[in-house]
C-alpha positions as CSV (number, residue, x, y, z in Angstrom):
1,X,292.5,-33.2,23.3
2,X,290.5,-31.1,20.4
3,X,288.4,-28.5,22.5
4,X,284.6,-28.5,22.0
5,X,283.4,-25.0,21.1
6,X,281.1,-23.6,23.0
7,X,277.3,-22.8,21.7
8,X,276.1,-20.4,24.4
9,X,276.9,-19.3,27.7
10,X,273.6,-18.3,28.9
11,X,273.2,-15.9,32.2
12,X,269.8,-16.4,33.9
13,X,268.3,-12.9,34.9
14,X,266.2,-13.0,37.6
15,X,264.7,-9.4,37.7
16,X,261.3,-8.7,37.0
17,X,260.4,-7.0,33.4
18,X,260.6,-5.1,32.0
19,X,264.2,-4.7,32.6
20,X,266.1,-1.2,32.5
21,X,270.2,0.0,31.1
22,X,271.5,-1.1,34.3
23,X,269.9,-5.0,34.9
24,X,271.2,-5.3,31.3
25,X,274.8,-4.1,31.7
26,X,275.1,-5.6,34.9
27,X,274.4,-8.8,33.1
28,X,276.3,-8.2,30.1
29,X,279.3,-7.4,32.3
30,X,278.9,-10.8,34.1
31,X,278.8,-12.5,30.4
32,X,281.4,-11.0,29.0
33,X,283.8,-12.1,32.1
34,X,282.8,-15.7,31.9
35,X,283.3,-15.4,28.1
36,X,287.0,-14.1,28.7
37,X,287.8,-16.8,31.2
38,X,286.5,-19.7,28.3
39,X,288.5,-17.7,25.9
40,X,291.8,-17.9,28.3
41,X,291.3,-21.3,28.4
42,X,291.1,-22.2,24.8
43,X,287.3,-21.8,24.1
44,X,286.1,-20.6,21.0
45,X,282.9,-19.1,22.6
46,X,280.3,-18.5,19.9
47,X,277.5,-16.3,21.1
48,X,276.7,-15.2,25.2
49,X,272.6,-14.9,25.7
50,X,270.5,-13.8,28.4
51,X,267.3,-15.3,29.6
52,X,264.6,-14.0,31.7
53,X,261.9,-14.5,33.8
54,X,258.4,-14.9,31.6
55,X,257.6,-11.3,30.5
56,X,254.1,-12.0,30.0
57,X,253.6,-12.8,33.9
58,X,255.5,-9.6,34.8
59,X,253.7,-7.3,31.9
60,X,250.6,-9.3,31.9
61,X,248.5,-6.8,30.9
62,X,250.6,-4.9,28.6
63,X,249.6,-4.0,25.7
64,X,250.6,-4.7,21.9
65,X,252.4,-1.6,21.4
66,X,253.8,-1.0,25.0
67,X,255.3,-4.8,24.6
68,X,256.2,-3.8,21.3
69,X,258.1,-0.8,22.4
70,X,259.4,-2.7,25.3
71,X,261.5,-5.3,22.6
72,X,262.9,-2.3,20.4
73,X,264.1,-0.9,23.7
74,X,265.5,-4.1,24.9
75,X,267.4,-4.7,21.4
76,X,269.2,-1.6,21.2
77,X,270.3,-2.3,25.3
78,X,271.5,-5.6,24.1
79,X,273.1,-4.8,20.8
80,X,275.6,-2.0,23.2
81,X,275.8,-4.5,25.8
82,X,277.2,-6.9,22.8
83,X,275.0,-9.3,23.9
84,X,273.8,-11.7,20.8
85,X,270.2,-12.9,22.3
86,X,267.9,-12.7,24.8
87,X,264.6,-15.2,25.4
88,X,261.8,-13.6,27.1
89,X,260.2,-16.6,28.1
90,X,256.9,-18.5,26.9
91,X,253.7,-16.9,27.4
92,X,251.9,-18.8,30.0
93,X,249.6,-22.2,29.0
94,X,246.9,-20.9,31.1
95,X,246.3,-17.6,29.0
96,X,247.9,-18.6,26.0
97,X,244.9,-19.2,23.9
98,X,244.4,-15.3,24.3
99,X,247.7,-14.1,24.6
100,X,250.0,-16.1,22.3
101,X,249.3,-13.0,19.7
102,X,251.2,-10.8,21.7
103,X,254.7,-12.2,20.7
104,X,254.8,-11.5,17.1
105,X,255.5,-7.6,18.0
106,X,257.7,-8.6,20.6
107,X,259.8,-10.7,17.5
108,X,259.2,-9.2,14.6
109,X,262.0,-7.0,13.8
110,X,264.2,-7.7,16.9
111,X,266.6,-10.3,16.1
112,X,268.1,-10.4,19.3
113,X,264.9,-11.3,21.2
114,X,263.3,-14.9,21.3
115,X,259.9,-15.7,22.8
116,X,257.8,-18.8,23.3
117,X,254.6,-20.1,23.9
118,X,253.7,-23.1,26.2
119,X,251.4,-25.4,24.8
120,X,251.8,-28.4,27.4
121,X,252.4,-28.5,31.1
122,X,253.2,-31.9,33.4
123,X,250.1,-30.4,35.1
124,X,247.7,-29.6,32.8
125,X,249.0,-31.3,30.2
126,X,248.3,-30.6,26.0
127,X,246.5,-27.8,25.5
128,X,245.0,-27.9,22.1
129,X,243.7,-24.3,22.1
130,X,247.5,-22.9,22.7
131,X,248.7,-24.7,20.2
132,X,246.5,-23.7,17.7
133,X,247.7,-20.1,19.0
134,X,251.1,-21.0,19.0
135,X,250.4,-22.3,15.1
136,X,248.9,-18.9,14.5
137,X,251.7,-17.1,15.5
138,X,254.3,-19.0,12.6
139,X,252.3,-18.3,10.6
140,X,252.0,-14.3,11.5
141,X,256.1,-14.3,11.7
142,X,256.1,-16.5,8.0
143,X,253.8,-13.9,6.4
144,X,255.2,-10.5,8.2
145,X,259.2,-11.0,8.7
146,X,261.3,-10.9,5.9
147,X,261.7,-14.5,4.3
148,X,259.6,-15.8,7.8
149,X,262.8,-15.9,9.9
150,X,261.3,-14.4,12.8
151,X,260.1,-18.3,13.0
152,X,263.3,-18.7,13.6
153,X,263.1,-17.1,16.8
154,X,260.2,-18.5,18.1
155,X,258.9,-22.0,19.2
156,X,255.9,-23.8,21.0
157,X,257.3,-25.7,24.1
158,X,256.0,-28.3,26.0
159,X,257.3,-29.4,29.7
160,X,260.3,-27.0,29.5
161,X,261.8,-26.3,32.7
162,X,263.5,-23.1,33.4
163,X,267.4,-22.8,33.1
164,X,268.1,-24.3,29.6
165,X,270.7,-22.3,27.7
166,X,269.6,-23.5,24.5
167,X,267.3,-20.6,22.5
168,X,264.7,-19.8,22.0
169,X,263.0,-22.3,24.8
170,X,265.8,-20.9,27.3
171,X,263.6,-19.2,30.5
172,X,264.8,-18.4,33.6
173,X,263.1,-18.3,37.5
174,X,265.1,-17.8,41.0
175,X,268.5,-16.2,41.8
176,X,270.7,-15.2,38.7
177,X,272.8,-18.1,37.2
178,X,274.8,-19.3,34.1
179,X,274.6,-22.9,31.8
180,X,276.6,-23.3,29.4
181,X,275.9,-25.6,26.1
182,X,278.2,-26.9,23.4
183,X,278.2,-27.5,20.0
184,X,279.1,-31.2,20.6
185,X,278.5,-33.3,17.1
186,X,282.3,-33.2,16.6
187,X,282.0,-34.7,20.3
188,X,279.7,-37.2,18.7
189,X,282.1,-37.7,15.8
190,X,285.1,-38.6,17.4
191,X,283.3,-41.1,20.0
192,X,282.0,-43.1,16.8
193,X,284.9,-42.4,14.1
194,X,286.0,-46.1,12.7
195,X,282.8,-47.4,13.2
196,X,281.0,-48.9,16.4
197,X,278.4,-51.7,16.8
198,X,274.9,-50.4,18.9
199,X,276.4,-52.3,21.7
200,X,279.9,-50.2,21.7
201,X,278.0,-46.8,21.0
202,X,276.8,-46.2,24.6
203,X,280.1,-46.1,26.4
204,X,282.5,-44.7,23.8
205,X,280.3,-41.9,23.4
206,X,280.0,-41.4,27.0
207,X,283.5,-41.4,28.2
208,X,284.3,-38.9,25.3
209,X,281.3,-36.5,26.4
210,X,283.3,-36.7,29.7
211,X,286.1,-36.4,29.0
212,X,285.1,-32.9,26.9
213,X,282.5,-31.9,29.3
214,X,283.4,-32.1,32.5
215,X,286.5,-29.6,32.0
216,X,283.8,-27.3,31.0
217,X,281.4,-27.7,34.0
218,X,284.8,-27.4,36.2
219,X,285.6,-23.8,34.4
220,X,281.7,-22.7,34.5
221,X,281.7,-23.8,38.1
222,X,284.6,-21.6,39.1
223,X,283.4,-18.2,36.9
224,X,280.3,-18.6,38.4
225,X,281.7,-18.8,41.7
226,X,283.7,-15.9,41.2
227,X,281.0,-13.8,40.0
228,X,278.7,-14.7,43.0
229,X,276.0,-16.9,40.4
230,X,274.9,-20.0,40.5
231,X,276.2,-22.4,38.2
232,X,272.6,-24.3,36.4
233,X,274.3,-27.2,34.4
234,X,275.7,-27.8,31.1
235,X,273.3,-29.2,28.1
236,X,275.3,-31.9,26.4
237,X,272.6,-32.0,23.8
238,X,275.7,-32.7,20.8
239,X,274.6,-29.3,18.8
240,X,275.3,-29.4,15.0
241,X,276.2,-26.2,12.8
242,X,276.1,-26.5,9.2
243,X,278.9,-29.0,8.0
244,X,279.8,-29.9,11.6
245,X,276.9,-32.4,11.2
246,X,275.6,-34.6,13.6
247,X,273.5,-36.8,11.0
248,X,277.6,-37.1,9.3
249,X,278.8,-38.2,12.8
250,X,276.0,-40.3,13.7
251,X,276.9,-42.4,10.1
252,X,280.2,-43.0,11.2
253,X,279.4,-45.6,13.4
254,X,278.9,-47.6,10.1
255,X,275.2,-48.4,10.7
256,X,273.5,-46.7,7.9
257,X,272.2,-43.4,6.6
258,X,270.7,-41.2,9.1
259,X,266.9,-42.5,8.4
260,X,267.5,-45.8,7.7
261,X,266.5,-48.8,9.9
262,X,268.8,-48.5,13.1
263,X,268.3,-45.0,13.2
264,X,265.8,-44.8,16.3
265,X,268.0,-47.7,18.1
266,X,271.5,-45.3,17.5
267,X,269.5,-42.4,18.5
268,X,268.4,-43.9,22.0
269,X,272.0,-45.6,22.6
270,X,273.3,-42.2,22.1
271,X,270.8,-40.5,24.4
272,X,271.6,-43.1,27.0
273,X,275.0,-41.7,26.7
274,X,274.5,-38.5,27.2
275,X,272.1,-38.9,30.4
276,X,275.0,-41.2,32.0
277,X,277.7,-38.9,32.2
278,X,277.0,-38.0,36.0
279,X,277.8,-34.5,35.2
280,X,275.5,-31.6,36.2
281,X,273.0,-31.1,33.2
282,X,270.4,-29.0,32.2
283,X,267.7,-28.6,29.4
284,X,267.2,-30.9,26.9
285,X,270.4,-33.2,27.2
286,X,269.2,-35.0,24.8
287,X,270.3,-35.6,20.7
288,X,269.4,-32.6,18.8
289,X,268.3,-33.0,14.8
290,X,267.5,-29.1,13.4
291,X,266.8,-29.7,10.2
292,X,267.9,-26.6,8.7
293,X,270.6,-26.1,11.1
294,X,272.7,-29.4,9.7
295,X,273.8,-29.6,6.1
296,X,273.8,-33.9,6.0
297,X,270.5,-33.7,8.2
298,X,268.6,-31.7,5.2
299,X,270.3,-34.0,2.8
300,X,268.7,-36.9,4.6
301,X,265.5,-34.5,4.7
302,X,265.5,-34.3,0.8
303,X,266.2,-37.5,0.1
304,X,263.1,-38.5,1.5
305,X,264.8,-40.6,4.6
306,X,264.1,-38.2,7.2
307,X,260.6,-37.0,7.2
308,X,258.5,-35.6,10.6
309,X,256.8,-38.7,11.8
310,X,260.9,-39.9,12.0
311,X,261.9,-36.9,13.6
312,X,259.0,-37.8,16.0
313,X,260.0,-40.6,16.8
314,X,263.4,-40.7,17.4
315,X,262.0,-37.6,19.8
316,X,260.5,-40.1,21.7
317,X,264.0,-41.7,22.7
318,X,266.3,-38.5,22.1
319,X,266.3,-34.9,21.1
320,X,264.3,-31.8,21.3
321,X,261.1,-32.3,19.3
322,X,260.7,-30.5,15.6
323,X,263.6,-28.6,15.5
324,X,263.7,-26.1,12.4
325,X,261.8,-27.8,10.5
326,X,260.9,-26.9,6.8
327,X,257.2,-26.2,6.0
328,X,255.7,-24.8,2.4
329,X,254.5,-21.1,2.7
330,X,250.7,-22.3,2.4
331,X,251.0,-24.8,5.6
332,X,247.4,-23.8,7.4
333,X,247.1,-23.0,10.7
334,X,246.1,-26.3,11.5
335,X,248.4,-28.5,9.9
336,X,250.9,-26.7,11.5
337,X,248.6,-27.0,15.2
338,X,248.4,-30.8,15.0
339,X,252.2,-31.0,14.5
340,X,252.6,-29.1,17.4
341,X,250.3,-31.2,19.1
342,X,252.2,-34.1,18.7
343,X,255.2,-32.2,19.8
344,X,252.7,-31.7,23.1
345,X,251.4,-35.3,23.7
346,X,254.6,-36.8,23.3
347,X,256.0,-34.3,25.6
348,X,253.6,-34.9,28.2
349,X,252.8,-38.8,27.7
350,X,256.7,-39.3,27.8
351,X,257.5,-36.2,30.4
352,X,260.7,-34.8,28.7
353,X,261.0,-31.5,27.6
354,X,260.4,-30.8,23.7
355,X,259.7,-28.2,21.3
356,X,258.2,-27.3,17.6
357,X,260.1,-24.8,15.9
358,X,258.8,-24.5,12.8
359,X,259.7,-22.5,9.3
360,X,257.0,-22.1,6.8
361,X,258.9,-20.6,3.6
362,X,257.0,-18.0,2.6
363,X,256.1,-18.3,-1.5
364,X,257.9,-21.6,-1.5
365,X,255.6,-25.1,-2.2
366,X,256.3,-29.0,-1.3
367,X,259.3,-29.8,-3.7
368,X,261.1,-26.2,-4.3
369,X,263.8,-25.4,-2.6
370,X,263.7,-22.8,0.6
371,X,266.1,-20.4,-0.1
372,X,266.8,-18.8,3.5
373,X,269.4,-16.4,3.8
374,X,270.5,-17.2,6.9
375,X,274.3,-17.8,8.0
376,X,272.6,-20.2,10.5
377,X,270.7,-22.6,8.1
378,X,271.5,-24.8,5.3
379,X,268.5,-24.7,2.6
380,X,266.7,-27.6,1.5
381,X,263.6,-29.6,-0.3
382,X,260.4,-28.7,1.2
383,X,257.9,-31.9,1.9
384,X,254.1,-31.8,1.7
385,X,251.9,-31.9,4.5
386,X,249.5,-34.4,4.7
């Protein structure tokens, strides 16, 4: 049986900000152990991540530079920890309208570090005013990092619980723990290889997921043991990376380009899948479509099949939300805040966790070519906003 790599494993850090040399080795030293013990095992393990508590409840009344400072400090910890990431949390709904600014110093410049802000709540629900903050801020990290990829370190979340390993919505709150998540199209791939009708998609793509995943819950289960954590779940969310496409294995089932009629129906079969396992998940669980993130996706996406109102809705049956998502470099702050609000109402309205990670390209217009630089992103055809 082919191995699944694994995406992240993600240690949950439950001390208070802002965190010192020791909370971050400590960590590290726990991440690198669990990381060994998937590697012993056969795992190709690609990146290991912290998360922490909010830092904008624990520093609330920080200031620009201190928080600032605070994120150059934490990057060099991280970088001689050899840790790849850390997510410092979203910055609170209630005082986001006011506060939201705060995270471009925290981003810009620090590659390592990931922020969010929360723009919807199960209890307050949508809060327009964040997301126009949270719009604000892309646009900040498009104009003032270099080519805007500090965007892609940022998103606006909505209904995100703590404990997802997946960045940069990842968070953490109570006792220190790991999640692990997978870079599971190929999982995807192999379920629907030969083709399957809608009817046959649910259950071959489940008992492969199994089959894959619960192996790896059995091994996260026993590091974290072993290293006094607790173990948070595994997101089976079936992760793409550049040609290990999940648009290319979502075809295979014979049904049609990714896009096409179908689409939403293969999309919720496939979800259904990945909800049914029985095995101990966390985060989004759900089918994840980055656009920039899968080359056949952004072929889709400049063909003109995929567009954001599809992405939308096959959010409202799957995946994660607007997942890097191509915008031109002039995309106004509110174009940009009424995408997010749909993000936020279908969150709410639907009560699943989802995101907007956005990428204006900065100098770039609807129909050029982005040309990020990134090893993480596959360029392609920007489309207009309406």
């Amino acid at each position: 049986m082919a191995l699944p790599p694994v995406r992240s494993i993600t240690l949950g850090v439950p001390g208070a900000h802002p965190l010192g040399r020791l909370a971050i080795e400590r960590a590290a030293k726990d991440l690198h152990q669990a990381e060994e013990a998937f590697a012993s095992a056969g795992y190709v393990v690609q990146t290991v991540r912290l998360s922490t508590r909010p830092v904008l409840e624990d520093m609330a009344g920080a200031t620009p530079a201190v928080l600032a400072s605070y994120a150059e400090e934490l990057s060099g910890l991280l970088s001689e920890a050899g840790v790849a990431f850390c997510s410092l949390g979203p910055v609170p709904l209630e005082v986001a309208g006011e506060r939201a600014g705060l995270v471009v110093g925290m981003v810009a410049g620090h590659e390592a570090v990931n922020c969010t802000v929360e723009v919807a709540t199960a209890k307050r629900g949508v809060d327009v005013a964040a997301a126009r903050a949270a719009a604000e801020v892309m646009g900040e990290l498009a104009r003032g990092t270099d080519q805007g990829l500090g965007n892609f370190n940022f998103a606006a979340v909505a209904c995100m619980p703590p404990g997802a390993p997946f960045f940069p919505a990842a968070y953490h709150r109570g006792p220190a723990q790991l999640t692990v998540a997978l870079q599971g199209a190929s999982t995807v791939a192999a379920a629907l290889a030969g083709g399957a009708s809608l009817a046959e998609v649910t259950g071959r793509a489940r008992l492969l997921l199994v089959e894959r995943g619960a192996p790896v819950v059995a091994l996260a289960q026993r590091v974290a043991a072993e290293l006094g954590l607790a173990f948070g779940g595994i997101d089976l969310s079936p992760a793409p990376q550049g040609s290990d496409s999940i648009a290319a294995a979502m075809e295979l089932a014979g049904l049609g380009r990714v896009g096409s009629p179908g689409t939403l129906a293969l999309a919720g079969q496939l979800t259904a899948a990945l909800r049914g396992t029985g095995l101990p998940t966390c985060g989004y669980c759900g089918l994840m479509l980055p656009v920039l993130e899968d080359a056949v996706l952004a072929q889709r996406w400049e063909e003109g099949l995929v567009g954001t109102d599809q992405l939308l809705a096959y959010s409202a049956v799957c995946g994660t939300g607007l997942d890097t998502v191509p915008l031109p470099g002039d995309a106004t702050t509110d174009q940009m805040a009424r995408l997010i609000c749909d993000v936020a109402t279908m969150s709410y309205r639907l009560g699943k966790p989802l995101s907007a990670r956005l990428l204006p390209a900065p100098g770039r217009k609807a129909g050029q070519r982005t040309d990020f630089s990134s090893p993480y992103l596959t360029n392609t055809v920007i489309q207009a906003l309406a």
